[in-house]
Backbone bond lengths (Angstrom), bond angles and torsions (degrees), N, CA, C in turn:
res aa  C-N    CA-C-N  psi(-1)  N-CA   C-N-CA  omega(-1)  CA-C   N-CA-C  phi
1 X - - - 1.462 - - 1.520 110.06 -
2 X 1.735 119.59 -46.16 1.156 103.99 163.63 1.548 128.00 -44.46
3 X 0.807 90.17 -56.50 1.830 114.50 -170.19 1.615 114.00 -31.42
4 X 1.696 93.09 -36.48 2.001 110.19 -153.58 2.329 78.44 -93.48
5 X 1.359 99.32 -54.76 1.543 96.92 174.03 1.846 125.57 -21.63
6 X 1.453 87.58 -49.49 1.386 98.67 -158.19 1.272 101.92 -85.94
7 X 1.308 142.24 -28.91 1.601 154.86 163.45 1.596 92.35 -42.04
8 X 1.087 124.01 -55.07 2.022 144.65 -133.14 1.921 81.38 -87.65
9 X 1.212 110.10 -32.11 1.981 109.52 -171.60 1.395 116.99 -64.07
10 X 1.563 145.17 128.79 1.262 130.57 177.19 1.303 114.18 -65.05
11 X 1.634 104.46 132.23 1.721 112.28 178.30 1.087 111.76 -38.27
12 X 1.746 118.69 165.42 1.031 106.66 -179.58 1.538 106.57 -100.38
13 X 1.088 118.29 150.70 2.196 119.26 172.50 1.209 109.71 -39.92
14 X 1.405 113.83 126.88 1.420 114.05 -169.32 1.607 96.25 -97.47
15 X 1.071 105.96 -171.18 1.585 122.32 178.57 1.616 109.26 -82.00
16 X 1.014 128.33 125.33 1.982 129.67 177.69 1.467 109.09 -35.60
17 X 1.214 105.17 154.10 1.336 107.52 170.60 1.694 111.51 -122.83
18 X 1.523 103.14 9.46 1.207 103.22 -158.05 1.180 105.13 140.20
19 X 1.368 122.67 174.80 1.248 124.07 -167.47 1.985 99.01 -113.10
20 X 1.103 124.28 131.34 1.760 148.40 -148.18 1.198 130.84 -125.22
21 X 1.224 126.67 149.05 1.520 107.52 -168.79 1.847 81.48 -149.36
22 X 1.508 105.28 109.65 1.627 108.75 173.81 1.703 112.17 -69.31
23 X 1.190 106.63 105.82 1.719 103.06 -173.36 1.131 126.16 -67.82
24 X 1.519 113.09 -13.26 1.809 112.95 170.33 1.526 105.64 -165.26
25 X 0.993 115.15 106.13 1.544 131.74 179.08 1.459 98.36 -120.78
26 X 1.512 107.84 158.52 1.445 117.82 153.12 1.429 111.82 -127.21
27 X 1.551 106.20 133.06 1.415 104.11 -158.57 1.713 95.86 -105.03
28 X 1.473 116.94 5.38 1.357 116.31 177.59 1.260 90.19 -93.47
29 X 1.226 151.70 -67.39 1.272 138.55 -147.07 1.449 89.51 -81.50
30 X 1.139 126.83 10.41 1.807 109.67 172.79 1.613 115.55 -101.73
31 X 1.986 94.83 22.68 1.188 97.04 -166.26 1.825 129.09 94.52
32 X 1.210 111.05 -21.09 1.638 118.91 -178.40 1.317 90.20 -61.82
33 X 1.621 111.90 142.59 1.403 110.03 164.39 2.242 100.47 -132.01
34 X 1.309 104.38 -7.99 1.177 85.51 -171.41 2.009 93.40 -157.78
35 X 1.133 109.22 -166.18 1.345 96.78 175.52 1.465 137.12 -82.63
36 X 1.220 104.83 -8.17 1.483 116.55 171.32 1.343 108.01 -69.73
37 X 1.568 120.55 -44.67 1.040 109.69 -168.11 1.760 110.73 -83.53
38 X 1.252 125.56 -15.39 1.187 117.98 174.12 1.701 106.76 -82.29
39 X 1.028 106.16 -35.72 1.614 94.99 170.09 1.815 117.53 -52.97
40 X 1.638 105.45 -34.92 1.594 95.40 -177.62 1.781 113.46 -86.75
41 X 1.293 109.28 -17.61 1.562 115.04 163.75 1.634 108.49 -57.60
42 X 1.443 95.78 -48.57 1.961 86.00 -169.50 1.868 95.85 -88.87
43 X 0.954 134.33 -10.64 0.874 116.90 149.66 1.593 133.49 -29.37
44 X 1.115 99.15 -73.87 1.674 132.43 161.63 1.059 87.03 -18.01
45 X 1.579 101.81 -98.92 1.578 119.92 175.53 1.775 118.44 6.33
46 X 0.941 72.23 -51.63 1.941 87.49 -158.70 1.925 104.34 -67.41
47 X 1.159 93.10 -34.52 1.653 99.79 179.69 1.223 101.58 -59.76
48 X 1.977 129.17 -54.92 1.329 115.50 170.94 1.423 111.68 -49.98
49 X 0.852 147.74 -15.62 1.766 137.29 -149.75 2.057 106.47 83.01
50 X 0.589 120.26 30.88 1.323 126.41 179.72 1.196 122.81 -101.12
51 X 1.656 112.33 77.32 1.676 112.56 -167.45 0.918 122.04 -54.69
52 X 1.229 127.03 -41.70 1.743 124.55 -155.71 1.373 94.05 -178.32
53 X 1.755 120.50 161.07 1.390 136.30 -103.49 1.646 97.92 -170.87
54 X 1.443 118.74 122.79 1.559 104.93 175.56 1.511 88.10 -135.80
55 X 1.689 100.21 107.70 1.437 138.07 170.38 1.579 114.85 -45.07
56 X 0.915 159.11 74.65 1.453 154.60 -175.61 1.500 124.41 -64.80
57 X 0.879 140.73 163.80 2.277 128.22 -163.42 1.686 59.99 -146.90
58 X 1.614 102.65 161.07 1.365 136.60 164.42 1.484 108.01 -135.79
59 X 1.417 139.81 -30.96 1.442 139.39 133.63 1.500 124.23 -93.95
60 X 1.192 111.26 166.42 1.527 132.35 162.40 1.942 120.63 -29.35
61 X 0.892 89.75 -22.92 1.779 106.71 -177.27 1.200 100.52 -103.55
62 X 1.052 138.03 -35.11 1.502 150.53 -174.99 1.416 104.26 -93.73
63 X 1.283 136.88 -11.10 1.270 135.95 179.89 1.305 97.49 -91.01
64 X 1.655 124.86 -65.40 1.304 137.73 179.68 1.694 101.07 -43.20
65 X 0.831 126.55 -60.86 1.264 139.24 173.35 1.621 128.65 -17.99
66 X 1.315 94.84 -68.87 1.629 127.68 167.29 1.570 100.02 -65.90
67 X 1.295 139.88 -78.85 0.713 114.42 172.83 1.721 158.82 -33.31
68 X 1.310 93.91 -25.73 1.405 112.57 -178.11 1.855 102.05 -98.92
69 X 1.260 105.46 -18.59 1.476 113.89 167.92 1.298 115.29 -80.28
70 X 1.673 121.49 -6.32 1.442 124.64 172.79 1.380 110.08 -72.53
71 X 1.761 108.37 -40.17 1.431 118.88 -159.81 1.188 102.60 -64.17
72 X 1.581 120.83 -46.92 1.920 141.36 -170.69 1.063 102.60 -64.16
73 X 1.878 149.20 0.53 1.199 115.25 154.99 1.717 99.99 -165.09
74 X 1.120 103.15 125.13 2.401 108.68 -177.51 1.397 91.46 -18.13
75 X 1.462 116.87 -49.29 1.356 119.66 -141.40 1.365 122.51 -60.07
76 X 1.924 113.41 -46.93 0.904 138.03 138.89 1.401 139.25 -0.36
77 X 1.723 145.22 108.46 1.298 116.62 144.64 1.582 107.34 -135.20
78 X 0.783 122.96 -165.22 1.667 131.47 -169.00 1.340 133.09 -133.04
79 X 0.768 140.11 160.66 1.691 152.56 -172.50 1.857 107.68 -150.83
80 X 1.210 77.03 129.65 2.580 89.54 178.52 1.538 93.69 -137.34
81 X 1.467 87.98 130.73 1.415 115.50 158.48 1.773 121.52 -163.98
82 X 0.698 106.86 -171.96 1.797 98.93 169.83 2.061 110.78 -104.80
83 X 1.061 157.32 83.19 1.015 157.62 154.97 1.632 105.09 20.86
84 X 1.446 129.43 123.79 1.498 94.75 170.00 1.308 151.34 -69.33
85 X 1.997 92.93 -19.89 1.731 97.59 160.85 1.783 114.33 -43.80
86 X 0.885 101.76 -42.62 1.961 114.91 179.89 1.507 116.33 -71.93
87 X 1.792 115.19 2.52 1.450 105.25 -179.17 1.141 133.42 -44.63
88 X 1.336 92.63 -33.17 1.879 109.57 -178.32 1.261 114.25 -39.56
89 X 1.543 123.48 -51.19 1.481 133.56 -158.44 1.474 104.59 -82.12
90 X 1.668 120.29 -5.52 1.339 115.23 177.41 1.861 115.02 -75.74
91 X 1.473 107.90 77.37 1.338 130.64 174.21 1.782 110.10 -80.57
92 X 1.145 103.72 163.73 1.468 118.03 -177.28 1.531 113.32 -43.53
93 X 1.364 105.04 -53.43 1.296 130.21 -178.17 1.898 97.83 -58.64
94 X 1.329 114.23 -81.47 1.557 123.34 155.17 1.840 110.46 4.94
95 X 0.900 96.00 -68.36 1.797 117.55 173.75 1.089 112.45 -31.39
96 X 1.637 100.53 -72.95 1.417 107.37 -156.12 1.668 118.63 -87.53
97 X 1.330 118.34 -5.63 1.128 139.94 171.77 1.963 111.08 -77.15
98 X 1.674 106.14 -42.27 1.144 117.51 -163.94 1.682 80.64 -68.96
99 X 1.157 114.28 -81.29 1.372 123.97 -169.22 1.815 114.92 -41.86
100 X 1.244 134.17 -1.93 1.084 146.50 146.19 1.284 108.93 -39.73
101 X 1.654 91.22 -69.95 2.045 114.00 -146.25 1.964 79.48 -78.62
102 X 1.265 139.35 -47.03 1.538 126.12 -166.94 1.210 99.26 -75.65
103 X 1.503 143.13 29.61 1.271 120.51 164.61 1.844 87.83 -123.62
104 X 0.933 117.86 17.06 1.604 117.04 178.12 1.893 106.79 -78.41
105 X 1.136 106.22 133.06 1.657 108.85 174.75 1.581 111.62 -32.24
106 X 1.210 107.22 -46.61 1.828 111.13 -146.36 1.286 97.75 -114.30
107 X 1.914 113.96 -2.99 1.528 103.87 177.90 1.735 91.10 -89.56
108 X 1.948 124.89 106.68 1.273 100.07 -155.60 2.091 102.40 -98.30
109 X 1.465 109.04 9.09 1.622 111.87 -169.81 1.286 104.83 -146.99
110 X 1.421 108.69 139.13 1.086 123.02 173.78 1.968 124.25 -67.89
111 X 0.918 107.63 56.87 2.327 105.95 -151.76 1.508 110.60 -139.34
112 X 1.077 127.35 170.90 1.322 107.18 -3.90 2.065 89.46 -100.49
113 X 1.261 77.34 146.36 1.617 102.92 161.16 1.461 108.29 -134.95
114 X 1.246 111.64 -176.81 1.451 135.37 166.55 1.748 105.03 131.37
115 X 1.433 111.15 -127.26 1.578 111.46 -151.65 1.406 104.33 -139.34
116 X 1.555 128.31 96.97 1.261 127.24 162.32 1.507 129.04 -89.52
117 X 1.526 120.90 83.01 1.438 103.52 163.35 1.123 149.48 -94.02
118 X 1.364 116.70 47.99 1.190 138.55 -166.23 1.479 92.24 -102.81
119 X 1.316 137.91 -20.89 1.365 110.02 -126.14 2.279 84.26 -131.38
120 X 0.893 108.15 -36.92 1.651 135.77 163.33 1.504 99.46 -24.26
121 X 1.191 142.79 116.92 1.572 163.39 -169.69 1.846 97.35 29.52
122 X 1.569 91.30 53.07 1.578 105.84 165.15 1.689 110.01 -118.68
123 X 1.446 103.10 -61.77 0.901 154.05 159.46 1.597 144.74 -50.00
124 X 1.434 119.55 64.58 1.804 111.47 -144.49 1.210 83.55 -62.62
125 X 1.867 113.55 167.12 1.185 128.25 161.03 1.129 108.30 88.13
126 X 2.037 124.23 -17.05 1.495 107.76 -166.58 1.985 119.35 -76.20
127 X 1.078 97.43 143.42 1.435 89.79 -179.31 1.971 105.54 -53.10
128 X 1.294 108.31 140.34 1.449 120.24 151.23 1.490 121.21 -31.84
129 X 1.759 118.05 139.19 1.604 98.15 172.34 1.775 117.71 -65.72
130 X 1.775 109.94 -30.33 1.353 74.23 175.17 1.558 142.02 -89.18
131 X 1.672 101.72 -0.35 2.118 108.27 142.05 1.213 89.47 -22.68
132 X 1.411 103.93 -89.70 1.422 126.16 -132.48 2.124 106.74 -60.21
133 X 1.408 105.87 -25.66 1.523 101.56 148.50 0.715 139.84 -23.06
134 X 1.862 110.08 -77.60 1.606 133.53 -174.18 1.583 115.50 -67.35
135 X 1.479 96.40 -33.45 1.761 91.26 -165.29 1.841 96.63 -67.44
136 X 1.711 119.17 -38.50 0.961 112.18 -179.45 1.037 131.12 -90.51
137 X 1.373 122.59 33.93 1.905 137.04 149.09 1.506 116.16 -102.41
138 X 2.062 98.19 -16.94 1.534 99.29 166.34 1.557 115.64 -84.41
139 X 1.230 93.43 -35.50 1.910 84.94 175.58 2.290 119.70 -68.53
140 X 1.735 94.93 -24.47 1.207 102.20 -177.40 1.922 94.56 -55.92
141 X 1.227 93.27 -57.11 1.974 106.07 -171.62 1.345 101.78 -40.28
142 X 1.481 123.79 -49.40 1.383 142.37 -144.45 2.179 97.22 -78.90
143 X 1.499 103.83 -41.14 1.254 111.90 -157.65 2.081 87.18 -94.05
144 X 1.229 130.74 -35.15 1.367 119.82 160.32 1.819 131.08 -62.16
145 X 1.561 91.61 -27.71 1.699 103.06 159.79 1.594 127.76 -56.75
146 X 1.741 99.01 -52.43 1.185 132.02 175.00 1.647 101.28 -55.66
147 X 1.085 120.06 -78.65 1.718 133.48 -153.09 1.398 99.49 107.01
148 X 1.194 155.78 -36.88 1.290 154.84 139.68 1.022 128.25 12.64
149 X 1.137 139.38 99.33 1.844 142.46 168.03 1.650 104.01 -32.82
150 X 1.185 111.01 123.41 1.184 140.39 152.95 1.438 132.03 -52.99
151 X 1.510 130.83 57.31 1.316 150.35 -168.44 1.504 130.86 -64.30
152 X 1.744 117.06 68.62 1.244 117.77 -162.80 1.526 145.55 -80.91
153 X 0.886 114.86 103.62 1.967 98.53 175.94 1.493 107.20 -88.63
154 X 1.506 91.68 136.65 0.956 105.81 -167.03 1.805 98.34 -141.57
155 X 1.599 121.75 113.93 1.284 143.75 169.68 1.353 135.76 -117.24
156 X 1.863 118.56 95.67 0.971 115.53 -173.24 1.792 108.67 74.88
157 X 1.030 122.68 15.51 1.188 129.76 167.50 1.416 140.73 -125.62
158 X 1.357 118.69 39.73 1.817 117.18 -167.66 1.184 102.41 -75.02
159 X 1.402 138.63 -38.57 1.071 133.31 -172.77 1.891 116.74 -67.76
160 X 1.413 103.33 -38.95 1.578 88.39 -176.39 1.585 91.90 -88.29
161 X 1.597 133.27 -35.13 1.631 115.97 176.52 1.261 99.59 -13.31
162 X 1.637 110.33 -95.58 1.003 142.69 -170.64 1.219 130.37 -13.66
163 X 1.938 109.35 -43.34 1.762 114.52 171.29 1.882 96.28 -89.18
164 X 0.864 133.62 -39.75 1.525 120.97 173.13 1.573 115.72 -59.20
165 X 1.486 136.73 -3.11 0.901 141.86 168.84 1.533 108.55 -81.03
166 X 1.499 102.77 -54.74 1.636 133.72 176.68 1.672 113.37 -37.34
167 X 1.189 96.98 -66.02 1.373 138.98 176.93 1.957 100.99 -47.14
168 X 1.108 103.26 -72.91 1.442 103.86 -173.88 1.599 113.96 -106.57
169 X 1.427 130.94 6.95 1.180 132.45 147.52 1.086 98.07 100.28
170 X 1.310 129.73 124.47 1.888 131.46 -173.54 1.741 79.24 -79.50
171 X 1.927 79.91 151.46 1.469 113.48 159.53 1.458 110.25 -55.03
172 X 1.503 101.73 165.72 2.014 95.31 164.74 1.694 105.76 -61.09
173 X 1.371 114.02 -44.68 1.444 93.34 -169.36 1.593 111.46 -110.54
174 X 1.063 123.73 156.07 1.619 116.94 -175.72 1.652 100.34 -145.95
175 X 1.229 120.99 140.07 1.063 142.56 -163.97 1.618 114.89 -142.69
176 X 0.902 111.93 102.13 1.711 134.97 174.04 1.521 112.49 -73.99
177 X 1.274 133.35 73.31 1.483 137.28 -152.95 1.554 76.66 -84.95
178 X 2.012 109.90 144.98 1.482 119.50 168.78 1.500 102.04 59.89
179 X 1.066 139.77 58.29 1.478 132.37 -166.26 1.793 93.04 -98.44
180 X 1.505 97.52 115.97 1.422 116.29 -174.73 1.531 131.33 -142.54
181 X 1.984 96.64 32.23 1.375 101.21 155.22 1.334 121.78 -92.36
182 X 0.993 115.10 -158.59 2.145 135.01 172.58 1.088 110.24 -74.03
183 X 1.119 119.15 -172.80 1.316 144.82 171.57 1.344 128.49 -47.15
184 X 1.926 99.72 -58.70 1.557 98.56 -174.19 1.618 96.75 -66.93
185 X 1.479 133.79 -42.55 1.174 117.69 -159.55 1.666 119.80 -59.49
186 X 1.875 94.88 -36.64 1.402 90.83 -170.16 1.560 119.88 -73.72
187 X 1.687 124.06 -9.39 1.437 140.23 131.77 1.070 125.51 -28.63
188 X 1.350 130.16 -41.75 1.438 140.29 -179.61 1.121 104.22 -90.15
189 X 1.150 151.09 -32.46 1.638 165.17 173.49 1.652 114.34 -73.69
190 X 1.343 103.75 -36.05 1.718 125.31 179.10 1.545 108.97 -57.04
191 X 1.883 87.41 -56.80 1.587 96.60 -148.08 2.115 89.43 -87.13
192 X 0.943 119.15 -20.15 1.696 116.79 171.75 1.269 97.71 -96.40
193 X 1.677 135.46 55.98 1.259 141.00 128.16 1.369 121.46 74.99
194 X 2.215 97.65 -4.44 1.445 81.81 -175.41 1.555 135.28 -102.76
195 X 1.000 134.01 -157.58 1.534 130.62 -154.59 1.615 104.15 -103.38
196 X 1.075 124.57 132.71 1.803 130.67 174.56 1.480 109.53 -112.20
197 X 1.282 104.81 111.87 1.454 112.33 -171.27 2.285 107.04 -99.80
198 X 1.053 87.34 110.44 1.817 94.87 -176.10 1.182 112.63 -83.88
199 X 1.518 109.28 146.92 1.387 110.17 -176.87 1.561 109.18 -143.44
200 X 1.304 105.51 175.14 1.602 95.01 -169.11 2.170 127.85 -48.78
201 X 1.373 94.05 -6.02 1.424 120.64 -178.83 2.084 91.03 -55.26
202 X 1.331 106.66 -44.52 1.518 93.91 -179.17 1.502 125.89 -51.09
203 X 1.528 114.11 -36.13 1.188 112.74 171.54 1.150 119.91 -82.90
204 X 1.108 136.79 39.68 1.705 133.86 175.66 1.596 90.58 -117.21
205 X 1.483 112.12 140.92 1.428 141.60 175.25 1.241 111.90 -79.46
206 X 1.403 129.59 -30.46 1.317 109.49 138.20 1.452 155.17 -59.72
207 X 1.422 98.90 -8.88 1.706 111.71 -166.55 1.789 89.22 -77.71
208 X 1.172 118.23 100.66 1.445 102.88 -173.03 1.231 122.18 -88.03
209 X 1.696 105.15 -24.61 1.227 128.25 172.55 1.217 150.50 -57.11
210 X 1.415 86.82 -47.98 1.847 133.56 173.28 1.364 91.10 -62.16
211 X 1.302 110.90 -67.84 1.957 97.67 -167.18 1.135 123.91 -97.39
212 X 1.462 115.50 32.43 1.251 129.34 134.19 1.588 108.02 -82.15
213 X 1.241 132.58 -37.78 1.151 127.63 -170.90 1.464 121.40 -70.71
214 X 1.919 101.92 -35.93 1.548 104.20 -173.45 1.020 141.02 -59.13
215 X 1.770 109.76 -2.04 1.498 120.85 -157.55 1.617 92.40 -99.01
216 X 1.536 137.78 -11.71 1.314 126.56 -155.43 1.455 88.24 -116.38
217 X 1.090 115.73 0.94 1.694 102.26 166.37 0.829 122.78 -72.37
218 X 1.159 135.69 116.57 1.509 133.63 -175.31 1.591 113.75 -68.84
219 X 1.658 117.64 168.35 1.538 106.69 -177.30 1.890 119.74 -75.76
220 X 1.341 90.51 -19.31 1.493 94.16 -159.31 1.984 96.37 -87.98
221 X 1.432 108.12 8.05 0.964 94.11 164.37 1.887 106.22 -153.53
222 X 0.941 98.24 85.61 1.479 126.77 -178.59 1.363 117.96 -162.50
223 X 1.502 99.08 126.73 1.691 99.69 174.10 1.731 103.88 -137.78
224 X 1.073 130.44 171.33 1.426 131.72 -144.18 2.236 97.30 -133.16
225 X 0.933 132.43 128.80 1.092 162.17 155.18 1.248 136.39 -68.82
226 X 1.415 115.30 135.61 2.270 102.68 141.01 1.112 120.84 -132.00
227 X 1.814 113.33 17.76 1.517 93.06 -168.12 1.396 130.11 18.43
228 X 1.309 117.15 50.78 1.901 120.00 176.06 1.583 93.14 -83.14
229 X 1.431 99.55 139.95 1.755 121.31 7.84 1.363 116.45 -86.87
230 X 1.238 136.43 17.17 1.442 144.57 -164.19 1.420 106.27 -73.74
231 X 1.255 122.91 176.59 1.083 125.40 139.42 1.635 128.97 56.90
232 X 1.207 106.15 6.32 1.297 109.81 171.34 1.692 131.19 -25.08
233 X 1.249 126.89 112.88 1.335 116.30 -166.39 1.735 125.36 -84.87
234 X 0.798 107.77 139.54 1.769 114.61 -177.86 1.496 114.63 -39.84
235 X 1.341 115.15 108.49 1.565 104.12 62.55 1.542 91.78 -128.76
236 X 1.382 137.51 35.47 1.396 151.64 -171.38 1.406 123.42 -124.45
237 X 1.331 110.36 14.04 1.462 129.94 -165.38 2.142 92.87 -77.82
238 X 1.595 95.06 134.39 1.406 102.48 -164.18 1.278 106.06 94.69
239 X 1.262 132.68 -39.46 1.406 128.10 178.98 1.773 112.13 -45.01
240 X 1.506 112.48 -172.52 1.549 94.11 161.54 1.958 107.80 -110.35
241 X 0.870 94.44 153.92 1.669 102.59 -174.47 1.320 127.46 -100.52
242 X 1.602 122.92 131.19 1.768 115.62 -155.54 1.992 80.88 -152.58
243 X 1.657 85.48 143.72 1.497 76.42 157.70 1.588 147.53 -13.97
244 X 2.040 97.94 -75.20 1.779 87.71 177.86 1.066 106.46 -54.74
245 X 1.389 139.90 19.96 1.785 101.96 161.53 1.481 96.90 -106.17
246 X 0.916 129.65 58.25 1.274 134.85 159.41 1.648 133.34 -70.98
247 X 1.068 109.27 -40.52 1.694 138.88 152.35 1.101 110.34 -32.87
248 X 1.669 120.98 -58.80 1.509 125.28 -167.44 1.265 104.78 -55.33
249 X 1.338 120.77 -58.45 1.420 138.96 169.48 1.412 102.76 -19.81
250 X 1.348 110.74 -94.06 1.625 122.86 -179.37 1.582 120.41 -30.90
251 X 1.080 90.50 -41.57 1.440 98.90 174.40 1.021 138.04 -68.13
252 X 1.925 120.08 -32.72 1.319 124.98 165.22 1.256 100.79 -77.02
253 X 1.200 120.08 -41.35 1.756 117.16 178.33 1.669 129.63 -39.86
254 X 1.687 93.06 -47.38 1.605 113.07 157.25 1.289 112.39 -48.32
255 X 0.966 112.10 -65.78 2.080 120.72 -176.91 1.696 95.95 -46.06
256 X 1.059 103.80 -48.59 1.761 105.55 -168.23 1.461 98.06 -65.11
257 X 0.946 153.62 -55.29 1.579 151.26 -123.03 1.486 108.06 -113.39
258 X 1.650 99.50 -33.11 1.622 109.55 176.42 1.763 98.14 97.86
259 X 1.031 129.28 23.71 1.738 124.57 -176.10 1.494 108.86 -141.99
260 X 1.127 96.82 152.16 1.730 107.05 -163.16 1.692 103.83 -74.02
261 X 1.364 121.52 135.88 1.381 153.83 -153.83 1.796 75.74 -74.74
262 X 1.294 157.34 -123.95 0.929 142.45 -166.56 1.401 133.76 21.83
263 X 1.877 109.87 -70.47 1.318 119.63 167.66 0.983 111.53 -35.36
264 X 1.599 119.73 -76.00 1.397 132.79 170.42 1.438 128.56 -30.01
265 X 1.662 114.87 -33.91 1.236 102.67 171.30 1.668 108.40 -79.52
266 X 1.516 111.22 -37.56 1.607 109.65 174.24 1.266 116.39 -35.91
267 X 1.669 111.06 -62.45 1.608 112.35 -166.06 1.524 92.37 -64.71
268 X 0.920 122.12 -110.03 1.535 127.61 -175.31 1.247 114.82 18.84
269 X 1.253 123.16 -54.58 1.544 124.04 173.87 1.693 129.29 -54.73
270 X 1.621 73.83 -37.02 1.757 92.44 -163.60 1.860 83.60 -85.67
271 X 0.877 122.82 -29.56 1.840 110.96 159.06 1.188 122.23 -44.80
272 X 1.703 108.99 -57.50 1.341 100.08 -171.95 1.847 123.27 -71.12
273 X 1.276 86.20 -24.94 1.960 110.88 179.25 1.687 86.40 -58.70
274 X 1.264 106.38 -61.36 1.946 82.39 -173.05 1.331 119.17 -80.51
275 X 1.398 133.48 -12.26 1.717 138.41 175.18 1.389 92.19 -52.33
276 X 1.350 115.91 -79.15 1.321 147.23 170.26 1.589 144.09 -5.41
277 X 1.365 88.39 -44.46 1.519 126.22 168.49 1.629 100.08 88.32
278 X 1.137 124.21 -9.58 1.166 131.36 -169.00 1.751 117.73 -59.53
279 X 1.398 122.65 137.62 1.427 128.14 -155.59 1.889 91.47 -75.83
280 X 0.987 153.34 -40.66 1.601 164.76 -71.74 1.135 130.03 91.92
281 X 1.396 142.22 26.93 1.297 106.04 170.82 1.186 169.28 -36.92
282 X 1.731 90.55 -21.13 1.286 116.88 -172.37 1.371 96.36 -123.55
283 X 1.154 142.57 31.88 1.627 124.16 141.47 1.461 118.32 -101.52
């Protein structure tokens, strides 16, 4: 009972690795409910070296949310879409609201959307894959309207991603948030220019795939993650997950790739600074 306790405790803040840019967190499900509390999360943050934070909504409440959590601190920016388990709720109304919040300065990606079938007669309530189709050729439309990076989850699905991309023509920028196939995919993703966003999933000894995959990502298109509270990375996995543990990440990733945890935080940044549109954030 101790044992399972002490797993269940938030890691402790590691030491910087550099200065960071968490590419998709949610700071509502990390508990933020207002601006105080996102100021003391990125606070946190900041002790790792972790400048700034792009908040993600998976519903309509969570879009509004994020967004208005961009305004409450520099540090802050945002991403609206509907989740695709949630395609269903992408109604008329849905639309025109989403497309509001993606023309906002600081809301800077259209995500996460894309295609989960993992989750489909798992899951009551989940939208159908072909919901989950349409909404994600409306957000593709939505994020080429926008100019906006295109922010994908993608579960148990490379093969249909891939023809709905085909099909309706990737955005200029595309972004694979948690990118946690193999090899061939991250080849196919490489060579069409787009971006693989890592998350603590690299350090798990099971991901067998993934770290075979991580080494062919190139720098100029890699950016680094925590989906928190998700995903917490080893040796804290089960723990709960927040930005400052962002480091851990980088760090097993470093071990994996053979290159010093630094570089990695450099490039990575300077990825998201150009995904982003952003002048520097992180210098």
């Amino acid at each position: 009972m101790s044992s399972q306790k002490e797993r269940r405790e938030p890691p402790p803040i590691p030491e910087p690795v550099g200065r960071l840019i968490d590419a998709h967190t949610h700071l509502d499900a990390c508990g933020a409910v207002d601006a105080d509390d996102v100021r003391v999360i990125l606070d946190r943050a900041g002790q790792a070296g972790v400048a700034a934070v792009v908040t993600i909504a998976d519903d309509l409440d969570a879009a509004r949310w994020a967004a208005q959590a961009a305004d409450w601190d520099p540090r802050v920016y945002a991403a609206a879409a509907l989740h695709p388990t949630r395609a269903d709720a992408l109604t008329d109304a849905a639309k025109a609201e989403l497309e509001q919040l993606a023309g906002r300065d600081r809301v800077v990606a259209v995500g996460e959307t894309g295609l989960d079938l993992y989750w489909p007669g798992r899951l009551q309530g989940c939208a159908e894959p072909a919901q989950q189709r349409e909404a994600f050729a409306w957000h593709i439309d939505l994020a080429k309207r926008t100019g906006k990076p295109l922010m994908i989850h993608n579960r148990d699905a490379d093969a249909e991603v891939l023809d709905v991309l085909r099909a309706e023509g990737a955005p200029e920028t595309v972004i694979f948030h948690c990118f946690s196939s193999g090899p061939e995919m991250a080849r196919t993703c490489v060579d069409a220019g787009w971006i693989l966003s890592l998350s603590g999933t690299v350090s798990f000894r099971n991901a067998r795939e993934l770290r075979e995959a991580a080494p062919l990502i190139p720098a100029g298109q890699m950016l680094v993650e925590t989906d928190a509270p998700f995903l917490t990375p080893h040796p804290y996995r089960g723990a709960p997950n927040e930005s400052y543990c962002l480091p851990y990440t980088v760090r097993a990733l470093a071990e994996l790739v053979g290159r010093p945890a630094e570089d990695l935080a450099d490039e990575s940044s300077a990825t998201a600074n150009r995904v982003y549109g952003w002048e520097s954030c992180c210098s």
